[in-house]
C-alpha positions in Angstrom: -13.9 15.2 -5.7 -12.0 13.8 -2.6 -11.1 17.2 -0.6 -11.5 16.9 2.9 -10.4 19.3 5.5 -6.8 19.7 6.4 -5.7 16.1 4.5 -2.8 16.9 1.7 -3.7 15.3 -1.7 -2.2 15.6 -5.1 -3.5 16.1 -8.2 -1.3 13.3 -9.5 -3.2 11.4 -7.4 -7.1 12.2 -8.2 -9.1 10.0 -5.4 -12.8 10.0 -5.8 -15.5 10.5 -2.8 -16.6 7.4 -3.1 -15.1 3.4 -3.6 -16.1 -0.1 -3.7 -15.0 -2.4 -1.1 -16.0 -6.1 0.2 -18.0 -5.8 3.0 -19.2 -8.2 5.8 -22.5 -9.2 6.7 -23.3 -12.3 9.0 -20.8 -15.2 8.9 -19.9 -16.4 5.4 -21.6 -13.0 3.7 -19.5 -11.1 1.9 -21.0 -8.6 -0.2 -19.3 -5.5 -2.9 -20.5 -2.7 -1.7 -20.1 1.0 -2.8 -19.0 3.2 0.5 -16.9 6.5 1.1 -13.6 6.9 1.2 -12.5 6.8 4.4 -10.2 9.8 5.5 -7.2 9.8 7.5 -6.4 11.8 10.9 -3.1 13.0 12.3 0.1 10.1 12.2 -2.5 8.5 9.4 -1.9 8.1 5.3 -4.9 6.9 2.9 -3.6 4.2 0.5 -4.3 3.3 -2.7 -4.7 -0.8 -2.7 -2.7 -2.1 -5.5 -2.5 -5.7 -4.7 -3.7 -7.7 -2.0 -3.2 -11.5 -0.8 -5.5 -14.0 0.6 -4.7 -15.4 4.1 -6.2 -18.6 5.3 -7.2 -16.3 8.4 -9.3 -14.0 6.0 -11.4 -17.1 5.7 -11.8 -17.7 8.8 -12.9 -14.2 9.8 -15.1 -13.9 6.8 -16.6 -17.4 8.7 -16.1 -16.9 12.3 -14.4 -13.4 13.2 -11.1 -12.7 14.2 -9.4 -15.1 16.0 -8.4 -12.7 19.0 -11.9 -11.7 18.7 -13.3 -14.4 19.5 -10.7 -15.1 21.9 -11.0 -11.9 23.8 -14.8 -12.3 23.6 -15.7 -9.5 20.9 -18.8 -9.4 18.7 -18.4 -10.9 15.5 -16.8 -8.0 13.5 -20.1 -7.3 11.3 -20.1 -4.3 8.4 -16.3 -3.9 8.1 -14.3 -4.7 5.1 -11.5 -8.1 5.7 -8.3 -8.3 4.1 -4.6 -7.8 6.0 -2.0 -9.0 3.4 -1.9 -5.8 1.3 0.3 -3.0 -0.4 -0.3 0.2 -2.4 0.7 3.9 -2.7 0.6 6.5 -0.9 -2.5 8.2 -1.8 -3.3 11.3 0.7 -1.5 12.2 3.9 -3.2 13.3 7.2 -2.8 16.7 9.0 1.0 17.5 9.6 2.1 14.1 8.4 5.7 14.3 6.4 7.3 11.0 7.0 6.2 10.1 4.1 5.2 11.6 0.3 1.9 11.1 -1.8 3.1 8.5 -4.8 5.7 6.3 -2.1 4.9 2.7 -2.7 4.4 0.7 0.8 3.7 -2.6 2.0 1.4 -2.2 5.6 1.3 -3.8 9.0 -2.1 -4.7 10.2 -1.4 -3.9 13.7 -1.4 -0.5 15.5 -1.9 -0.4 19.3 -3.1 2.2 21.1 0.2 3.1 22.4 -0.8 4.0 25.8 -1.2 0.6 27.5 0.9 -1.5 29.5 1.3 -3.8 26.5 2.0 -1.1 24.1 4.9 0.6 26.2 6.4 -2.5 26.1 6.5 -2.5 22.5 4.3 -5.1 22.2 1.5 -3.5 20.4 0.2 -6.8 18.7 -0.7 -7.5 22.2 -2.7 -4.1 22.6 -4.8 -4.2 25.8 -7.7 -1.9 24.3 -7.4 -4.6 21.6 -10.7 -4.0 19.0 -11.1 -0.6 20.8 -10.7 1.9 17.5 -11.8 5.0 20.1 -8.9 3.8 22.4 -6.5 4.5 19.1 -6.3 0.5 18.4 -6.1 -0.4 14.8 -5.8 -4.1 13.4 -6.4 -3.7 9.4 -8.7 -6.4 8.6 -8.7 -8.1 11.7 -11.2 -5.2 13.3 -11.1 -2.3 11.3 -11.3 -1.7 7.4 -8.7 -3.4 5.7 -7.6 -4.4 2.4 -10.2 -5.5 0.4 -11.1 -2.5 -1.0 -9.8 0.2 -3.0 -8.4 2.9 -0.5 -7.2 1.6 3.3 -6.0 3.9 6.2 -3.1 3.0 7.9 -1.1 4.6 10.8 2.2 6.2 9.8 3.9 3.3 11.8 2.5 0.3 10.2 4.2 1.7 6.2 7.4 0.3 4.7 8.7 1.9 2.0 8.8 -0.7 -1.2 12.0 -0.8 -3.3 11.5 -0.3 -7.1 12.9 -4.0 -7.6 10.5 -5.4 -5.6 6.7 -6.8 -7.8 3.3 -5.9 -6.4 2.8 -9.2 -5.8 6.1 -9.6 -3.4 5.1 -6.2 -1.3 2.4 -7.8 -0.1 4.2 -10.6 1.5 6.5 -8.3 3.5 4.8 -8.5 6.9 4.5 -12.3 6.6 8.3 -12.6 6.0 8.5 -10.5 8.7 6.3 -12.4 11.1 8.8 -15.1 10.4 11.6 -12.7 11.4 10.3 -11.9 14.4 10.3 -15.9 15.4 13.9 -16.0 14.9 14.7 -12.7 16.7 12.7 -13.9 19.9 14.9 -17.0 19.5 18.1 -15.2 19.4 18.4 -13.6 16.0 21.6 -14.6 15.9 21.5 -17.9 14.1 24.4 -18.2 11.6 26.1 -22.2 11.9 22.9 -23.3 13.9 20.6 -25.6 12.8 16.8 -24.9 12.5 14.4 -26.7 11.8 10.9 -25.3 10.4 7.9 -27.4 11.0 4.9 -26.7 8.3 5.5 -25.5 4.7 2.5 -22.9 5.0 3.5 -19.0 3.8 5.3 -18.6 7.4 7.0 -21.5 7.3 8.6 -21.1 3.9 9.3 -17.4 4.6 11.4 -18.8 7.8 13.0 -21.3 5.8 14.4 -18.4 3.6 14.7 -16.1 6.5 16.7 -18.8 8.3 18.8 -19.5 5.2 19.8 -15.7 4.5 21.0 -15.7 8.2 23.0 -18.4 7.6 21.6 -20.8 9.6 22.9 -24.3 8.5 21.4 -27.2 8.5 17.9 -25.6 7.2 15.8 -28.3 7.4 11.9 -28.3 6.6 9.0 -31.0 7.3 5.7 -31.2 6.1 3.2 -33.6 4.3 2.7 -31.9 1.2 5.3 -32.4 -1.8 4.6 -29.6 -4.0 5.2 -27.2 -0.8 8.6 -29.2 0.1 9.7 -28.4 -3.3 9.0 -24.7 -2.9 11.0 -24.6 0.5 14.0 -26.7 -1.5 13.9 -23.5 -3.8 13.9 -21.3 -1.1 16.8 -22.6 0.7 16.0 -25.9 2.9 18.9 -28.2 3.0 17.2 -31.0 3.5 12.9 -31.2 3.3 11.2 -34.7 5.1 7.8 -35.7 4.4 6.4 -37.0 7.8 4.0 -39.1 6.2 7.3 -41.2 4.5 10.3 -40.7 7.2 10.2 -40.2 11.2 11.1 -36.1 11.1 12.9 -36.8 15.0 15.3 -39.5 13.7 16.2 -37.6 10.7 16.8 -34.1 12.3 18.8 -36.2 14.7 20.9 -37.8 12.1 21.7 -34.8 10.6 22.7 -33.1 14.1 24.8 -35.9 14.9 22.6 -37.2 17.5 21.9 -34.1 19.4 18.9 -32.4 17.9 18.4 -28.9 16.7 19.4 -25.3 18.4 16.0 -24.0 17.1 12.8 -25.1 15.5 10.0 -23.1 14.5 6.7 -24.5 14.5 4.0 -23.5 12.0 1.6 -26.6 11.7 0.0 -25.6 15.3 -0.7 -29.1 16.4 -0.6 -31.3 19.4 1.7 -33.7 17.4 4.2 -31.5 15.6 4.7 -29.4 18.8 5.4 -32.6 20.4 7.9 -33.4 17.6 9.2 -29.8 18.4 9.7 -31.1 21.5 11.7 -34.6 21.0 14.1 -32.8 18.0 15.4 -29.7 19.9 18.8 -30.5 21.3 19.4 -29.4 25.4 18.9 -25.5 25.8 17.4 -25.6 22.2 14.8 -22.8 21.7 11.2 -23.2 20.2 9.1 -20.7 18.9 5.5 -21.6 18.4 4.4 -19.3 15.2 1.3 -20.7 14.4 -2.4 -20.6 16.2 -5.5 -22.2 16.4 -8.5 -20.5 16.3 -10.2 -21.3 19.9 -14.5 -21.8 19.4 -16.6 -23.0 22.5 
């Protein structure tokens, strides 16, 4: 049984030596594989995976590698196990760690720098210098190192939130992507009550901003796309008013409904030379823009 050296564990919580977990091989191999489970150091909790979403990113790591990767010209990330959209419990804590207890429920953050770079003293840790460096201390959970696809995950002690009781498996895992879309409003001002935004792109992000904008009480809401079914979800969700790009002219409408003027802030999550362009023509003089989508770049 899982004992290692100086980790805390609870018999509540058996954890056995070894798990399965999807593992990569070459580009577009994904195999089920049966490895150990992995053990955590000091500031570092092992977690039980108890439900775990799929990304449009994971497919294109589990094709290509991860985009900053390949950006940052890393070797495709071979032999580790994908999967950053995930939540669990608390399963075993590291050496000296007590911010959190074995049985807590947490949704996880991918991302944990290596806290000693330029980047990372500026908080911006997503940005980690020693990026895909895991001796440097840089962790991105799926991305580079073992993530969610599996049955047990390590994860820094700064990457956990604590889930409420009233919040569903299925909703924990979404926390980091409603909080991505947070974190595009807070770089545009954060303070967005009686502004209008505008989201661009009905994708997770996108719909998660819609809802994010509304709850701040950002008014109009308003939400373009091409697809229907996903316009009707960001109507639930809190869009005052949806346009299909394909049946109206998204610029003339937002303007209509900003008498004339354009938006305070739109957040774009297509990621495309034409909608950033629309971006452009429907934010209003001293308007903000906040370009939350990316492409992966391939020579």
């Amino acid at each position: 049984m899982y004992q290692p050296s100086g980790v805390k564990t609870s018999p509540d919580f058996p954890i056995p030596d070894r798990m399965t977990a999807w593992v990569l091989g070459d580009p577009d191999q994904l195999e089920l594989r049966e490895k150990p489970v992995p053990v955590p150091a000091h500031a570092e909790v092992l977690v039980r995976i108890d439900a775990v979403a799929i990304c449009a990113t994971d497919l294109e790591i589990i094709h290509s590698g991860s985009p900053a990767s390949i950006q940052g010209g890393l070797p495709f990330n071979k032999n580790f196990t994908p999967g950053h959209e995930y939540m669990g419990t608390v399963a075993a804590l590291g050496p000296d760690v007590d911010e959190f207890q074995i049985g807590e429920r947490i949704s996880v953050e991918i991302h944990a720098g290596c806290g000693q770079c330029k980047r990372c003293r500026q908080g911006m840790y997503t940005s980690c210098l020693n990026y895909g460096k895991p001796d440097k201390g840089h962790r991105a959970n799926g991305f580079t190192t073992d993530g969610g696809f599996a049955e047990y995950a390590i994860n820094h002690i700064n990457t956990l939130a604590r889930v409420p009781d009233t919040m569903s498996d299925a909703e924990a895992t979404l926390v980091v992507t409603a909080g991505t879309s947070m974190y595009g409003l807070t770089e545009l001002g954060g303070l967005v009550a009686g502004e209008s935004v505008v989201v661009i792109g009905p994708g997770p992000i996108g719909l998660l901003a819609v809802a994010v904008a509304k709850a701040l009480g950002a008014s109009p809401v308003i939400l373009t796309g091409t697809r229907d079914k996903r316009l009707a979800i960001g109507r639930e969700l809190g869009a005052d008013r949806v346009i299909n790009i394909n049946d109206e002219d998204a610029v003339a409408v937002v303007k209509q409904l900003t008498g004339g003027i354009g938006a305070d802030y739109v957040v774009e999550c297509a990621g495309n030379e034409a909608t950033i362009n629309q971006a452009i023509h429907m934010t209003n003089r001293g308007g903000k823009i906040c370009l939350a989508h990316f492409h992966t770049i391939r020579s």
